[in-house]
N, C-alpha and C positions, 0 to 999 in steps of 0.2 A: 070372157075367158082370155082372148086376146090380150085385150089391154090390162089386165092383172099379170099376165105372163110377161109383158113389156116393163110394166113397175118393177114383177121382181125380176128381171133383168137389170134392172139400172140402180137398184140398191146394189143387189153382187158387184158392179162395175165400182161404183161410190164407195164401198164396203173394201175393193181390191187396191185401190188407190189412195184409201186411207191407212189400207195396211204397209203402203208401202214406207208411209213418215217412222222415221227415225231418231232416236233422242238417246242422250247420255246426260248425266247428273252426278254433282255434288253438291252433300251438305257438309259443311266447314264449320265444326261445333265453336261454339262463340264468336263467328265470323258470319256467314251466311250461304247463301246458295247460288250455286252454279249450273245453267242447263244449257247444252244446245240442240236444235231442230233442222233437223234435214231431210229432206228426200235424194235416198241413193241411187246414182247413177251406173249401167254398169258398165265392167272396164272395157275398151275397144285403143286399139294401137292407131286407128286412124284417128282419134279424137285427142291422141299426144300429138302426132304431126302436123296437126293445125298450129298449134303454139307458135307466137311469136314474142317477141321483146315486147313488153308491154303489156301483153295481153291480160285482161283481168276476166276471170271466170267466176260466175255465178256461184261453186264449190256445193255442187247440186245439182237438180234437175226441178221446173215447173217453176213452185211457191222460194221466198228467199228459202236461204240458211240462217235461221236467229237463234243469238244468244241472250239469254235471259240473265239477267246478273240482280241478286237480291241482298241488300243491310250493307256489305261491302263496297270495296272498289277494288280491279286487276291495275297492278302497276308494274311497267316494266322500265327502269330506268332508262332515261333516252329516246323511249319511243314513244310512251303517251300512257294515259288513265283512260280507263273504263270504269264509269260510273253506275251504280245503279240503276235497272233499266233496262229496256229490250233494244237489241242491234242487229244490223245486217251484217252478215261475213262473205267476203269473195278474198281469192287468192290471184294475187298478181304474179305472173311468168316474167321474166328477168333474162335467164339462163337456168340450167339441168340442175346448179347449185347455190341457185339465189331465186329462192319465192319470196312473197312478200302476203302477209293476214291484213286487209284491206279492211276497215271494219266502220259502218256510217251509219246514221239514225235511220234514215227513212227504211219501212218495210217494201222493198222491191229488190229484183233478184238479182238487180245488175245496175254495179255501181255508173254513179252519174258524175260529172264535173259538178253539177247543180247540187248536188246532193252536201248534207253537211258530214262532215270526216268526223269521224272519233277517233282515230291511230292509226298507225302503221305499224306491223310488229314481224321486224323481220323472223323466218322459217329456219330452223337447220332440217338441208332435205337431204336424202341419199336415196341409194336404189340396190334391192335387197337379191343379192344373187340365186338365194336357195326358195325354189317354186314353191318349198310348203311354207311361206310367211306371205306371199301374195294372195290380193284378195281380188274377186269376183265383181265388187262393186264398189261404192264409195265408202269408209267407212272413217267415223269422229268415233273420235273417246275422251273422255274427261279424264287425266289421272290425276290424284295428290298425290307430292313424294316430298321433297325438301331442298333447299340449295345444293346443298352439297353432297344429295346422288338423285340429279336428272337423267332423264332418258337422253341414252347415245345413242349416235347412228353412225353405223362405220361406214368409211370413204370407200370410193372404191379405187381398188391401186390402180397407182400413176407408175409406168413401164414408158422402159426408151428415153428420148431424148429431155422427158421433161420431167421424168424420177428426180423426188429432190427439192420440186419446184415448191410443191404444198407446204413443209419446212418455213422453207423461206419467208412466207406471207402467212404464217402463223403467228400474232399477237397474244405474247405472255400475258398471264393475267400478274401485274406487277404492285394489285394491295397484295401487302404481305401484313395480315392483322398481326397482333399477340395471338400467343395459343389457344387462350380462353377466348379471347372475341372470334379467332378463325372457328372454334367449335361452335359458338351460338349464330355463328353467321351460318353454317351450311347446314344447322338445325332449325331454321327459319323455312315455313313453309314454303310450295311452292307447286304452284297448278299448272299443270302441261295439257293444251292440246294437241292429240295426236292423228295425225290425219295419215289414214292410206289408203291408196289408190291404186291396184296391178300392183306392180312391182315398186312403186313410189310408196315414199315413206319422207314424212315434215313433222315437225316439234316447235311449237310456239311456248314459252315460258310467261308465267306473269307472278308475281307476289301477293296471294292476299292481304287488304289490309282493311280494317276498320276505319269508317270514318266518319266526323262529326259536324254538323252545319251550324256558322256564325251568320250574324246580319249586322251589314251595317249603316250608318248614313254619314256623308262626309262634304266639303266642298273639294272638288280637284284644282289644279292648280289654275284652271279656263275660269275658274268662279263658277261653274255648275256644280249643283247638287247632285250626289249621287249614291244611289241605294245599290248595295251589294248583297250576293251572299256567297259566300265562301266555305267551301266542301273540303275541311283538314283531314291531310291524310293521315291519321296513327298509325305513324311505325316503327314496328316494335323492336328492341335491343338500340336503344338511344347509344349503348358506349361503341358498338359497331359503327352507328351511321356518327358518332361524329368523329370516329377517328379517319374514318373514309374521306368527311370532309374538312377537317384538321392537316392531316397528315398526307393524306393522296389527293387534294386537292381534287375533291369529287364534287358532284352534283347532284345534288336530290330533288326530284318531285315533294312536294310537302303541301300543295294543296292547288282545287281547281276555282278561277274564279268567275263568277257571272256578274255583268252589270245590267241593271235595268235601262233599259233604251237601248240597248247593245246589240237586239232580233235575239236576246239568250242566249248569246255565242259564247262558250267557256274557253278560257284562259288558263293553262296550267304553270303553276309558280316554280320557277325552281333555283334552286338555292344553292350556292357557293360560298365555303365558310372564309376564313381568315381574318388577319383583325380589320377587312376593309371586306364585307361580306358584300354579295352580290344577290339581288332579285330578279333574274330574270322570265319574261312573260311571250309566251310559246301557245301558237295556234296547235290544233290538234295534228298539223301537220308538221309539227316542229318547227313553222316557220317564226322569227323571232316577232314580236309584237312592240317597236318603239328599239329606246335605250334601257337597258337594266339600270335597279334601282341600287344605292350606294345605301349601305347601312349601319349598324354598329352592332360592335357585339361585347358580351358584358357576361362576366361569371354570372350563371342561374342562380339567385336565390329560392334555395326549395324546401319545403320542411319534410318532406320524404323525397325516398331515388321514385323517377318515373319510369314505369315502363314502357314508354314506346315519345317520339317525336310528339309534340302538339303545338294547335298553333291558339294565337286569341287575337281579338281583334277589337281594337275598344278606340272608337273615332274613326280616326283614317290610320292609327296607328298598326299595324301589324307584327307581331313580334313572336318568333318560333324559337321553344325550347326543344334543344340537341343537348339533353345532359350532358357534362358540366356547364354548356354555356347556354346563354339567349342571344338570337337574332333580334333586331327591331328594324322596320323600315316602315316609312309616310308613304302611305296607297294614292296620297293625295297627289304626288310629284310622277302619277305616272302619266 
């Protein structure tokens, strides 16, 4: 009788700490699926006062925090790709208004230097005055909304000597599309996670995008052979992204690459237009990889409009259509 009263003790225990896993989901019809897993923590004011510059937290308690990302990819220009696949997530402390979404392959709860990176995606964070929006524990949420009406977070006012400052160090957003592209621009999806904590409150953004896998075989410029495969990002409203990079002189992700013999380490491509177009090759850490590749660009010949960015890949050649135009660049010359 003992030791059946001890069993179902330790079920109840297993049972209480499986209820404590928590998860949020999206399904993104013709796109795919979004989940993340956590065990919530709950608030204590001494557990902010640890914080320091630097510090990177598990965004949890126990087991990691994983995101599940399924048929898609999250892109956030500037910061990095999330590909298909399961991830860790920790949050890096800065200061009060600078986190940072820390995100790495391996399943363990706290990042490592060892560990391989998948992005960095800075936070917008604030801290929410009125007590009934504060929460008790940790809590994620998955929202869809669209470019152009993301989740705000109001600042908290700046009084005295330094009223005035935030102004200052405020950067205009200076595309200024056409009216019709500015409409299809801020009607472009867009997936928030929302993260709060007490009285904390963080919004990470990403873009869903579909995408498609090329393979290739080439020699590089060493005389090695080399097998690739290459994960194109489709993205969608081509006359937005290329006037962004036409006109504003932008940058886009447009695809991830892997080499064989490489330990699998993906390469994100990213692309600057004009008529002397740029490829440049970015660890997941943004750090650059080599010299960017010099390319050409060339009215698209198409027999219909496309809807979204693609790329192809045929030899060592590479060449991405941004409706009206095409990129080309030799993979071999990197």
């Amino acid at each position: 009788m003992k030791s059946r009263t001890i069993v179902c003790a330790t079920a109840l225990v297993l049972a209480a700490g499986a209820a404590l896993a928590a998860d949020t989901s999206l399904k993104i019809r013709k796109l795919g699926d979004v989940e993340v897993s956590w065990n919530p923590v709950t608030y204590r004011e001494e557990l902010m006062a640890q914080l320091q510059p630097g510090l990177t937290w598990r965004l949890g308690k126990d087991d990691a925090t994983r995101l599940k990302l399924e048929k898609m990819a999250l892109v956030t220009p500037g910061a990095g790709v999330l590909l298909p696949g399961e991830q860790t997530l920790n949050l890096r402390f800065w200061a009060w208004d600078n986190w940072v979404l820390v995100v790495f392959e391996e399943d363990e709860w706290k990042w490592s230097a060892d560990f391989r990176q998948l992005g960095l995606f800075d936070a917008t964070v604030g801290r929410s005055a009125d007590a009934k929006e504060h929460t008790k524990a940790l809590d994620l949420k998955l929202n869809r909304t669209t470019r152009g009406n993301p989740t705000t977070i109001a600042k908290a006012a700046v009084t005295g000597a330094d009223a005035g400052l935030d102004d200052l160090f405020t950067v205009p957003d200076d595309v200024e599309y056409d009216p019709q592209l500015r409409e299809r621009f801020e009607a472009l999806p867009w997936v928030e996670l929302i993260v709060r904590f007490g009285p904390h409150k963080g919004v990470v953004g990403f873009e869903p995008v579909p995408i498609r896998e090329l393979k290739g075989k080439f020699a590089r410029k060493d005389g090695e052979t080399r097998k690739v495969t290459l994960i194109g990002l489709d993205l969608p409203e081509p006359g937005v992204r290329s006037q962004y990079l036409e006109e504003h002189e932008g940058e886009l992700p447009v695809a991830v690459l892997t080499e064989a013999g490489k330990g699998g380490e993906h390469v994100v491509l990213h692309l600057s237009g004009g008529e002397v177009p740029m490829l440049w090759s970015r660890m997941r850490n943004g750090d650059d990889v080599g010299d960017p590749l010099e390319g050409t660009r060339a009215e698209a010949i198409l027999k219909k409009s496309p809807n979204s960015v693609f790329c192809a890949l045929e030899g060592s050649q590479l060449s991405v259509t941004v409706a009206p135009w095409v990129y080309t660049f030799d993979l071999s010359q990197r």
